[in-house]
C-alpha positions as a printed Julia matrix, in Angstrom:
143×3 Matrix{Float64}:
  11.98   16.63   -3.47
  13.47   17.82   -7.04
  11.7    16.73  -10.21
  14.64   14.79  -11.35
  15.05   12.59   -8.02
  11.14   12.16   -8.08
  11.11   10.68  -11.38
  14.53    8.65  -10.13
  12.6     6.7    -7.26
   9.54    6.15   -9.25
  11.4     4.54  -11.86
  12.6     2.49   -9.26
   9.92    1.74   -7.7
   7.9     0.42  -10.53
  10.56   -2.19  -11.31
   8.6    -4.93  -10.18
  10.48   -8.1   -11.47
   7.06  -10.11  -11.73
   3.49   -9.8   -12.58
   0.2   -10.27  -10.62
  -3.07   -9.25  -11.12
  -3.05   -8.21   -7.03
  -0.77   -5.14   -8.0
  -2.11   -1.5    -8.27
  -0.35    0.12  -10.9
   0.56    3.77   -8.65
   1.93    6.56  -11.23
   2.92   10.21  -10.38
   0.83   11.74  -13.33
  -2.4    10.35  -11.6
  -3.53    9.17   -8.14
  -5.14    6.34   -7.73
  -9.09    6.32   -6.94
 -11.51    4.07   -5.4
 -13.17    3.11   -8.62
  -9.62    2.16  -10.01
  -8.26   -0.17   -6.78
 -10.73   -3.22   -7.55
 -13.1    -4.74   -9.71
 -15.65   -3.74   -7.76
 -16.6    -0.89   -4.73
 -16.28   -1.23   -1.2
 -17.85   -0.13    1.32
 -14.78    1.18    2.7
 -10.51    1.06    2.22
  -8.28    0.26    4.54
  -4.25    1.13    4.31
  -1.78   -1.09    5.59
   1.46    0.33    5.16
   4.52   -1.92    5.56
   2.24   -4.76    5.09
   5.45   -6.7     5.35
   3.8   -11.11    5.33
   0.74   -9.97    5.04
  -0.41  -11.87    7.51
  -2.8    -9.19    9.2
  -4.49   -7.8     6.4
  -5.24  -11.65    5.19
  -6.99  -12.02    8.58
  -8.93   -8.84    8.69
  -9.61   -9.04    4.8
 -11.45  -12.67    5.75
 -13.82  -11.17    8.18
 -14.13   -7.67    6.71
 -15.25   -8.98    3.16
 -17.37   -5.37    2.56
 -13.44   -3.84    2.97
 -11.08   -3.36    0.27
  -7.68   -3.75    1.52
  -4.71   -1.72   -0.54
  -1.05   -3.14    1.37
   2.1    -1.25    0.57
   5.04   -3.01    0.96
   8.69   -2.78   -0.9
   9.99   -6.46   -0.54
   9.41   -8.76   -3.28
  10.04  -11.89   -1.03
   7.13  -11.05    1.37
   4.82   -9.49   -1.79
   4.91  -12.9    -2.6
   3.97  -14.86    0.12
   1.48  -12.56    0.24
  -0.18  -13.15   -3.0
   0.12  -16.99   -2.32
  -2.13  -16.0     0.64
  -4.48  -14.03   -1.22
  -4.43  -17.24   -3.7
  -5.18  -18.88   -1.15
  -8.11  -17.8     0.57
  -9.61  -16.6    -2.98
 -10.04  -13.03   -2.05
 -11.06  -10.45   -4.12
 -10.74   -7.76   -1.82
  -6.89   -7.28   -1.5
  -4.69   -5.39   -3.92
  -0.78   -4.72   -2.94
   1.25   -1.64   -4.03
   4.71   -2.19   -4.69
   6.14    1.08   -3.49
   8.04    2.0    -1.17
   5.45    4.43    1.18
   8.25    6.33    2.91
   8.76    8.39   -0.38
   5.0     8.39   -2.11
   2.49    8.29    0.59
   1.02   11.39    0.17
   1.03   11.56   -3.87
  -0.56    8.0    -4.28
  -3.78    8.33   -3.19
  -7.17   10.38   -4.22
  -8.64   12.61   -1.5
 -10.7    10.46    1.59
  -9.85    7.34    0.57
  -9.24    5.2     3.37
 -11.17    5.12    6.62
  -8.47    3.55    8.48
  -4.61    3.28    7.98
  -2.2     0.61   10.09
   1.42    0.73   10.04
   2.31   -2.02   12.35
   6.17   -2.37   13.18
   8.03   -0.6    10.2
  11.19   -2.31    8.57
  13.69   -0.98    9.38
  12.22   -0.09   13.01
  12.99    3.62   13.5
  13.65    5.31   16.65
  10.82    6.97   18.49
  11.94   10.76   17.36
  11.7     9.79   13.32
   8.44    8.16   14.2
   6.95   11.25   15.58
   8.77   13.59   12.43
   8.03   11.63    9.5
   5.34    8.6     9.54
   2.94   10.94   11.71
   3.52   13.73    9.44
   3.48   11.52    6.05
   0.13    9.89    7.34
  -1.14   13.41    8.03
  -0.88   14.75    4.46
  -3.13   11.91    3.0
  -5.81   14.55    2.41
């Protein structure tokens, strides 16, 4: 991807048209790190991408309370049921990233971050073929 169309999408991307203290702030000069995700450390980080409701990261945040959960999702309607969730159920152990992972995945993220990824049903549903070319291979560069 060329400089200029990198800067494009991030500009893009960070033109979030409301605030909530649930957003990680994601930035191509630096990558975000565990000590920067919450106000505290977790045990260990879990990536949802394509969080889309938010409905299973809200359940598994509620029983997994030693888990920091990071959710990337690009729609602003869902973000916010989401944080009404999060609201909800007072947790402190749920951040969303407003980005769209199919172009940053791999330059978001320190090293060793996460212990387990989910991408459950992406939106738009690709066929089987870009599947296999670019999630798997996206997923695979998140040193």
């Amino acid at each position: 991807m060329s400089q200029d169309l990198e800067q494009k999408l991030w500009s893009i991307a960070s033109g979030i048209p409301f605030v909530s203290d649930y957003f990680l702030q994601a930035s191509p000069a630096r990558k975000l790190k565990k000590e920067n995700l919450f106000s505290k450390v977790f045990e260990t980080y879990f990536l949802e991408l394509g969080s889309g409701w938010g409905e299973v990261a809200i359940a598994m945040a509620l029983q997994r309370r030693n888990t920091g959960f990071v959710l990337m999702e690009k729609k602003f309607d869902r973000i916010r049921h989401t944080i009404r969730e999060i609201e909800k159920h007072s947790l402190d152990n749920v951040k969303i990233l407003c980005v769209n992972f199919n172009w940053f995945l791999a330059d978001v993220f320190e090293e060793n971050l996460f212990s387990e990824i989910l991408l459950n049903f992406p939106d738009p549903w690709p066929k089987k073929g870009i599947i296999k070319k670019n999630y798997k291979f996206q997923i695979s560069r998140i040193p």
